[in-house]
matplotlib code that plots the C-alpha trace (Angstrom):
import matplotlib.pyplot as plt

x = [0.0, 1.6, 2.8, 2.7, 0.7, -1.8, -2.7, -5.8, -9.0, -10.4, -7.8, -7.3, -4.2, -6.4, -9.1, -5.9, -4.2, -7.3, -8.5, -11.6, -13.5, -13.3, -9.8, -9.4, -11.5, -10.0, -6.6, -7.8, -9.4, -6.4, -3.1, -0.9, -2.7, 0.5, 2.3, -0.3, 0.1, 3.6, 3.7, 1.2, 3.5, 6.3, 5.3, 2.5, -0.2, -2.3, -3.3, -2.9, -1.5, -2.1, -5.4, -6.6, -6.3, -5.0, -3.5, -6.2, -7.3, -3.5, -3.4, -6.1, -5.2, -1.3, -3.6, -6.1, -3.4, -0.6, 2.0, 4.6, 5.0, 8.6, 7.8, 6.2, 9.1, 9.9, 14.1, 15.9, 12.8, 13.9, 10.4, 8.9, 4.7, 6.2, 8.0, 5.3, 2.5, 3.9, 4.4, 0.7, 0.1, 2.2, 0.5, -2.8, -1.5, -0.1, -3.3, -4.7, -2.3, 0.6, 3.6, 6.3, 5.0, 4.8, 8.5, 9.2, 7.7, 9.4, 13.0, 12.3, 11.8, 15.2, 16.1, 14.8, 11.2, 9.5, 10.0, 7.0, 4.8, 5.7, 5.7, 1.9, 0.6, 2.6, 0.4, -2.8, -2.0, -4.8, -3.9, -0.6, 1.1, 2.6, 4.6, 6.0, 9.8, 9.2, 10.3, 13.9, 14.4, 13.8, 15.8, 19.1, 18.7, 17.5, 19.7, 17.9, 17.3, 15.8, 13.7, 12.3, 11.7, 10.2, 7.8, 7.0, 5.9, 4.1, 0.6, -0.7, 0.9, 0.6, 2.5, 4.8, 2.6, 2.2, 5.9, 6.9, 5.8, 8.9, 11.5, 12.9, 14.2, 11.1, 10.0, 12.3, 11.6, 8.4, 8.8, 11.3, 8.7, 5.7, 8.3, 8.7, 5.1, 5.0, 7.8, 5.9, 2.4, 4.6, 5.4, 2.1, 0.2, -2.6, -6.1, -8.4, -11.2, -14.0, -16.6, -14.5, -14.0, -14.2, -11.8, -8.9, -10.4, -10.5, -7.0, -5.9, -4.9, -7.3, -6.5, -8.4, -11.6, -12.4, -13.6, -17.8, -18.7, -16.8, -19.3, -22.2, -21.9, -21.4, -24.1, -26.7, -25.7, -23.4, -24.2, -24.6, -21.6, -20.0, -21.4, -20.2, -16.4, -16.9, -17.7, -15.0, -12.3, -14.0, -13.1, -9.8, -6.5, -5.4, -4.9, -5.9, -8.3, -9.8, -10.1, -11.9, -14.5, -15.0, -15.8, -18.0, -20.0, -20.4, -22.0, -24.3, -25.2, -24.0, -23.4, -21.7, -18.0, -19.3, -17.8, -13.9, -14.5, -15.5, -12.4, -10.4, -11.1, -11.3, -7.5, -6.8, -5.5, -4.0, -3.7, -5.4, -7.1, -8.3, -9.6, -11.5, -13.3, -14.2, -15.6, -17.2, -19.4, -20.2, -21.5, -24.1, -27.7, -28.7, -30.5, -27.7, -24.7, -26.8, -26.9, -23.4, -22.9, -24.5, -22.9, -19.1, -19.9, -17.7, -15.6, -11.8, -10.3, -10.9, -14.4, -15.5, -14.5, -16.3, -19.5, -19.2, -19.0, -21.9, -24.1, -23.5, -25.4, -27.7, -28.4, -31.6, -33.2, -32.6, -28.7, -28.3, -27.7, -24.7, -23.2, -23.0, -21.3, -18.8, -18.3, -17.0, -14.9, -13.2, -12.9, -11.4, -8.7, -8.4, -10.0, -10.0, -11.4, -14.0, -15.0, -15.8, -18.4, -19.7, -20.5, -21.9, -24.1, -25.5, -26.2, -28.7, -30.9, -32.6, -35.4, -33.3, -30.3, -28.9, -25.9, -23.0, -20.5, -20.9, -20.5, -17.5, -16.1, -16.9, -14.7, -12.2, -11.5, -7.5, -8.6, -10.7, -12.3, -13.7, -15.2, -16.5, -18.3, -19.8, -21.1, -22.9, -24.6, -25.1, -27.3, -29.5, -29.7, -29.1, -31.6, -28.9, -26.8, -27.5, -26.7, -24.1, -21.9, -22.7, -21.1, -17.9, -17.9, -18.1, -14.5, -13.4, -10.4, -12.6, -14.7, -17.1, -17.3, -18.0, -20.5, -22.6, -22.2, -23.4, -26.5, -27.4, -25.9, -29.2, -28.7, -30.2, -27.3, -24.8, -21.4, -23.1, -23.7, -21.2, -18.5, -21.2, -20.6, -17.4, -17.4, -19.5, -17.2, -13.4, -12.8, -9.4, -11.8, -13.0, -15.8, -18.3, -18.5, -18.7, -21.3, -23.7, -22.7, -24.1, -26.7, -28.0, -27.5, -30.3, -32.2, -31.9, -35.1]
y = [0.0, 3.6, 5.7, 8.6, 11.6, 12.8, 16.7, 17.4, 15.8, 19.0, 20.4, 19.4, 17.5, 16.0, 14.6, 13.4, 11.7, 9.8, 8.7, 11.0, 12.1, 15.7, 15.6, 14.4, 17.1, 19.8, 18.9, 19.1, 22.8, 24.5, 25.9, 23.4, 20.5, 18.5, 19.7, 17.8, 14.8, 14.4, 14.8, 12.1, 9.6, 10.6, 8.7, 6.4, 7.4, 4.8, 3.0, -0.4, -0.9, -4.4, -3.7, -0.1, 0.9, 4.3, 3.4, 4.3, 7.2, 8.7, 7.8, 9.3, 12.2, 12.5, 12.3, 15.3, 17.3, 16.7, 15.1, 13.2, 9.5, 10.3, 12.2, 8.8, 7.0, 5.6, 5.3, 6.3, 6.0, 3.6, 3.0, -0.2, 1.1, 4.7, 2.8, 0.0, 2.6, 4.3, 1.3, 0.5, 4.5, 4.1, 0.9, 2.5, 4.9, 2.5, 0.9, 4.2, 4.2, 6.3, 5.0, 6.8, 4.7, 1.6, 2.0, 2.7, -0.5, -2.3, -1.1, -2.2, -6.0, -7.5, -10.6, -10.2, -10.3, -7.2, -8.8, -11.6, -8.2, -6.1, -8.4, -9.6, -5.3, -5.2, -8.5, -7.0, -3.6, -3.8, -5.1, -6.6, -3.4, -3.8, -6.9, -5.2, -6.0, -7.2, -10.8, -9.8, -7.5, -10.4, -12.8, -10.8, -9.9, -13.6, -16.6, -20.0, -20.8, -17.4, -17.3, -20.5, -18.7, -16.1, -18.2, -20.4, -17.2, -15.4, -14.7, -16.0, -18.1, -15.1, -13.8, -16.9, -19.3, -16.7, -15.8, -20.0, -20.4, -18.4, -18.2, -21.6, -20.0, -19.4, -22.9, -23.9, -22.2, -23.2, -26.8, -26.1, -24.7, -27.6, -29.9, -28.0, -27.8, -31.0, -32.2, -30.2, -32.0, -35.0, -34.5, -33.3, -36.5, -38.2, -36.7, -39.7, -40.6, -38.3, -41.1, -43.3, -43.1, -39.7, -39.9, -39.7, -36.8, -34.8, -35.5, -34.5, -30.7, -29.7, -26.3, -22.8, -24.2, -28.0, -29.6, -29.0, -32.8, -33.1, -30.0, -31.6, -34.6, -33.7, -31.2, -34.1, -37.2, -37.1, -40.1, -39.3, -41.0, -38.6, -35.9, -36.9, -36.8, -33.6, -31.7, -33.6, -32.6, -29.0, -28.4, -30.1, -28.5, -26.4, -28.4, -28.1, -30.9, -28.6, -26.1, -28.1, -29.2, -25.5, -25.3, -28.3, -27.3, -23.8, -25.5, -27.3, -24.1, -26.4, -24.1, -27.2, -25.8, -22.0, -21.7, -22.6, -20.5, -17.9, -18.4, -18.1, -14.5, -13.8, -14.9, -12.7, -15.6, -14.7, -16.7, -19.9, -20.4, -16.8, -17.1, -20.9, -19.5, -15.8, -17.6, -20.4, -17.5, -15.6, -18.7, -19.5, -18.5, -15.2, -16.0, -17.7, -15.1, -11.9, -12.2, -12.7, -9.6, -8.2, -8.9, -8.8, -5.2, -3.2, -5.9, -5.2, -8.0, -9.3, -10.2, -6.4, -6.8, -9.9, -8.3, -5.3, -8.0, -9.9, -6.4, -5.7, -8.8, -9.2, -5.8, -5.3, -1.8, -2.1, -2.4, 1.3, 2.5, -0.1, 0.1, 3.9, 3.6, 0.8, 3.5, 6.3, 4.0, 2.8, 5.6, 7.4, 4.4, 4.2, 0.4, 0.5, -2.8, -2.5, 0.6, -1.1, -3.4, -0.3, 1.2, -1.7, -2.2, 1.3, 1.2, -1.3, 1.1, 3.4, 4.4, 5.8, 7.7, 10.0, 9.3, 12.0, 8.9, 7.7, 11.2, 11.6, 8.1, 9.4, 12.8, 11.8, 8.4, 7.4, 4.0, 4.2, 0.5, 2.2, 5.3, 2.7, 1.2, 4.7, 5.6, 2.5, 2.6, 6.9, 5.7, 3.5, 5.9, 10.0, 11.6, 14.2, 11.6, 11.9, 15.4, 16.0, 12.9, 11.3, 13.0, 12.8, 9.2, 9.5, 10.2, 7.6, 6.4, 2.9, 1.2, 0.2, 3.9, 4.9, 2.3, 4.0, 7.3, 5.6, 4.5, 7.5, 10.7, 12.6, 12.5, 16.1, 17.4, 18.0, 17.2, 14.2, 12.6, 13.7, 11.9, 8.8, 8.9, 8.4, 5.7, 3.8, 4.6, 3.7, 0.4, 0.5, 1.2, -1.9, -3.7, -3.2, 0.3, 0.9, -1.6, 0.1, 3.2, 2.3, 0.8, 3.6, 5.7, 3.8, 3.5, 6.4, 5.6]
z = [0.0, -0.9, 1.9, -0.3, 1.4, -1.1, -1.7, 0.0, -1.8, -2.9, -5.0, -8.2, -7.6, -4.9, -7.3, -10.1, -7.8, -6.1, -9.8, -9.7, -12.9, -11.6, -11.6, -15.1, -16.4, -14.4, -15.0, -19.2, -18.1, -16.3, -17.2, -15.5, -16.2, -17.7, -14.4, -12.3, -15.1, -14.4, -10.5, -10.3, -12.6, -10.6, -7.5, -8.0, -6.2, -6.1, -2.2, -3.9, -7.0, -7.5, -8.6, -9.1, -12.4, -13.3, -16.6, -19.1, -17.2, -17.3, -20.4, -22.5, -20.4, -21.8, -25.5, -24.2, -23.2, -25.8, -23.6, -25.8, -25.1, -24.5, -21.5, -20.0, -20.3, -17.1, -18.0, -14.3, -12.1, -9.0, -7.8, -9.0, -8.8, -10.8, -13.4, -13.7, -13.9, -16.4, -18.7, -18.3, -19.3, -22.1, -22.9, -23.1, -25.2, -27.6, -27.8, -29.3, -32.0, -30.4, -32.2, -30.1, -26.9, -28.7, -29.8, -26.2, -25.1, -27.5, -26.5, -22.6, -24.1, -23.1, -20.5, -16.7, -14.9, -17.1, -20.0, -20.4, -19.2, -21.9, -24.5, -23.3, -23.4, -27.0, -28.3, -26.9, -29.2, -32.0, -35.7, -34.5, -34.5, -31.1, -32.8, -35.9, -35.4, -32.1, -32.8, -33.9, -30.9, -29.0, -31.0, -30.8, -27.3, -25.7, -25.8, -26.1, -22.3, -21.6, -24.5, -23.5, -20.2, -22.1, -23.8, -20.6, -18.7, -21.0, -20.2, -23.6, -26.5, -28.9, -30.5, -30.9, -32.3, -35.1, -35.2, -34.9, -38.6, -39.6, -36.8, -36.0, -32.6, -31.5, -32.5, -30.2, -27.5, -27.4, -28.0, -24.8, -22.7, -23.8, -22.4, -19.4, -18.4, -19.3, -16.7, -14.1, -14.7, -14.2, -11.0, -9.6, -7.9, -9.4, -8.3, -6.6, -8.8, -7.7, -7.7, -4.8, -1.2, 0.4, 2.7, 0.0, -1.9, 0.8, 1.7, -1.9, -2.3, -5.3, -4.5, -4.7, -6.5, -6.1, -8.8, -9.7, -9.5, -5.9, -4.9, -6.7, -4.8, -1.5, -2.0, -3.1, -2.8, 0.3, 2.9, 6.6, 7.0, 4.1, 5.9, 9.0, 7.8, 6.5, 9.6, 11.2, 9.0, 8.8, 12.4, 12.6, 12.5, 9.7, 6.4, 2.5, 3.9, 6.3, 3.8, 1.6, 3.9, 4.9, 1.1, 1.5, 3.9, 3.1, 0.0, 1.5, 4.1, 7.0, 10.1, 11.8, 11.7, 12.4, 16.6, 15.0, 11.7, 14.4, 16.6, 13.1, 13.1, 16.9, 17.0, 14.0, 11.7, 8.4, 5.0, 3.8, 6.7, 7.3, 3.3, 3.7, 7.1, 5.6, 2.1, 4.4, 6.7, 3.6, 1.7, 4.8, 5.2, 6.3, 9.4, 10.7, 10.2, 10.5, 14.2, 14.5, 12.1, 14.8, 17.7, 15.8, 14.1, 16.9, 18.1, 18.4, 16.5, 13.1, 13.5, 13.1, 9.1, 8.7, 10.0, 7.9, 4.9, 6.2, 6.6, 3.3, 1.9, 4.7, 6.5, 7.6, 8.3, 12.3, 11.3, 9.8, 12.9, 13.6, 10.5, 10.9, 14.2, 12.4, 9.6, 11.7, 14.0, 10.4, 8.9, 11.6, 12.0, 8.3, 7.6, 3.9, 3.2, 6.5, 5.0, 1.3, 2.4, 5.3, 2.5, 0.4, 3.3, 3.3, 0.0, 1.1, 2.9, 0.3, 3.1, 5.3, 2.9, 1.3, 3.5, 4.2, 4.6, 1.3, -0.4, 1.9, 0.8, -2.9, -2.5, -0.1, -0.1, -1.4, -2.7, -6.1, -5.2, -2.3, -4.5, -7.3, -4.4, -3.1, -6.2, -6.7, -3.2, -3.9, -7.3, -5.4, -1.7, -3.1, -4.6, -5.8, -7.5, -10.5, -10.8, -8.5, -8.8, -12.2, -14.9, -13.6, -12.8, -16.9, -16.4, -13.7, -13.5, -13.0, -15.4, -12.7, -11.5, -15.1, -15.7, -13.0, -14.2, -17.6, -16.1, -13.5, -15.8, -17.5, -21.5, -22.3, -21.1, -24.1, -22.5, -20.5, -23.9, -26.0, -23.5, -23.2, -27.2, -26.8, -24.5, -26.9, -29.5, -28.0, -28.9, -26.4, -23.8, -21.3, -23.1, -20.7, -20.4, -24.8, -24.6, -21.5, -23.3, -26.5, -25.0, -23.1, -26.8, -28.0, -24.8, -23.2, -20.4]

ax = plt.figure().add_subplot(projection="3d")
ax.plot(x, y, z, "-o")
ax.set_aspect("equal")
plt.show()
């Protein structure tokens, strides 16, 4: 998470930094716009940078005001979030035709961990222009084993399937890297056939998802006896197999193993098991976890972030008042993800909204996953949305945020559709957004 301190939220370096649609069109409106631009690329100013996105939003900005691809480049910058941001800015911009930042990309493909990156935002450039000389860059600048490497990591087998027809090289690289998949499928253990005893499939690791039929079956043709082992191993000690069964049950809305997946969060446990016990509450039924939602919502430990999930799908209209209190106790301690689902759960509660904590999370909040979920709750609980908040969630830095500016924002407004135009119209733009966009074009009720 970024320790950088961000300018205060209602200036206009404010709003740029935090991702906000007012930012992006004030920055466009004043004078030193590209000076705002460039402090923000300087040091990335995102809370988490592992999944907010900031590229396309930079980056259609560096094309509105003129910046020069060369300006993005991110040659001397130490920082790993600056230089990586900027790539992704300068990968957006390739992918609306700017030559000068596809060249740039291009020249930062050589051996070491960016390279299976860059080469996967190159393939993604439309019409294969991203990979226009590419494959002899990488041919005089790989030798065999790292191109191999190269080949093994990359997110997607194109371009060098493509490229395979003519470079022997790259034919044997990949024939390399099917061999070493291969070996490491090899060494994996066998699954147990799904239709045989229980007790060895739930001793087998299957991982983050186990396989549908093993869920099927235990859902509806489980024994007592099968469901018997189940619980047992659910409130063992910590193992895949516990896991699992934490899975299991959660499928079949068992509330057998709920007093240890309790104590999981009371004792503040991180990892695997934190993740099976938190998926295994949230997949129960309502009247079971509501009243622990309830009685958790202020507690001191980790419990208080589970309840603020479970009141966001289950709040009833008695909770408001709770999740209120819960708000202003997170927000003052700075509980970003607690805060997310606070305001999920408001959003619940049209009868008894508009909310000043939601428009708060919506100007002032540092994390853009947090705003995206503010706006969707200030559609369904502010009357004033929809003309205070909407149009510039048309400019969001994400495509969530801008979907719900798509739906709220009020078409006989010129600007509002003109920009709603455009989103219908950029084909580098995410997919969902030019499709509600075009959508809402032709059915503007």
């Amino acid at each position: 998470m970024s320790d950088l301190e961000l300018a205060a939220p209602s200036s206009a370096l404010g709003k740029l930094q935090r991702g906000r649609g007012a930012g992006w069109i004030e920055a466009v409106e004043r004078s030193d716009g590209r000076e705002l631009l460039m402090t923000c690329l300087a040091v990335d100013p995102r809370w988490d940078s592992q999944v907010e996105d900031r590229a396309s939003y930079y980056a259609e900005l560096c094309i509105a005001l003129a910046v020069p691809a060369s300006q993005i480049d991110p040659q001397g910058l130490k920082d790993d979030d600056a230089r990586w941001l900027r790539f992704d800015v300068l990968a957006e911009m390739a992918r609306r035709d700017d030559a000068e930042a596809i060249a740039i990309l291009q020249d930062y493909v050589r051996p070491g961990p960016d390279a299976d990156t860059l080469v996967w935002h190159l393939s993604r450039l439309p019409n294969g222009s991203g990979l226009v000389g590419l494959e002899q860059l990488i041919i005089d600048r790989f030798g065999a084993d790292e191109l191999a490497e190269l080949v093994d990591d990359s997110r997607s087998r194109l371009p060098w399937d493509h490229w395979a027809e003519q470079i022997p090289a790259i034919s044997r690289a990949i024939a390399a890297a099917d061999v070493r998949s291969k070996s490491n499928r090899r060494s994996k253990p066998a699954p147990p056939q799904l239709d045989g005893p229980l007790e060895p499939i739930l001793a087998f690791d299957w991982g983050a998802v186990p396989p549908k039929a093993l869920v099927h079956r235990t859902t509806n043709t489980a024994t007592g006896a099968e469901v018997d082992l189940i619980r047992h191993a659910a409130v063992g000690p910590w193992s895949p197999t516990r896991g699992l069964a934490l899975r299991l049950l959660g499928q079949r809305r068992d509330p057998f193993a709920i007093e240890v997946a309790a104590q999981t969060f009371s004792t503040d446990t991180i990892g695997r098991e934190r993740a099976a016990s938190y998926r295994y509450l949230r997949d129960l039924e309502a009247a079971v976890t509501l009243p622990l939602a309830r009685e958790w919502i202020l507690a001191d430990d980790d419990r208080s972030g589970v309840a603020a999930t479970l009141m966001a799908m289950h709040s009833e209209s008695e909770d408001v008042p709770s999740i209120r209190a819960a708000f202003n106790r997170a927000w003052e301690r700075d509980w970003m993800y607690e805060i997310c689902s606070l305001v999920e759960a408001l959003g619940r509660h049209p009868d008894h909204g508009p909310f000043p904590e939601l428009r708060m999370v919506f100007t002032d909040v540092a994390y853009s996953y947090a705003r995206r979920r503010a706006a969707r709750s200030m559609a369904a609980v502010d009357p004033d949305f929809s003309t205070a908040f909407a149009v510039e969630c048309l400019w969001d830095c994400e495509a969530e945020t801008r979907l719900v500016g798509v739906d709220a924002s009020h078409l006989d407004d010129r600007i509002t559709r003109a920009r709603i135009e455009v989103l219908a119209a950029d084909q580098a733009g995410d997919q969902a957004v030019r499709s509600a966009a075009a959508t809402r074009l032709t059915d503007p009720s």
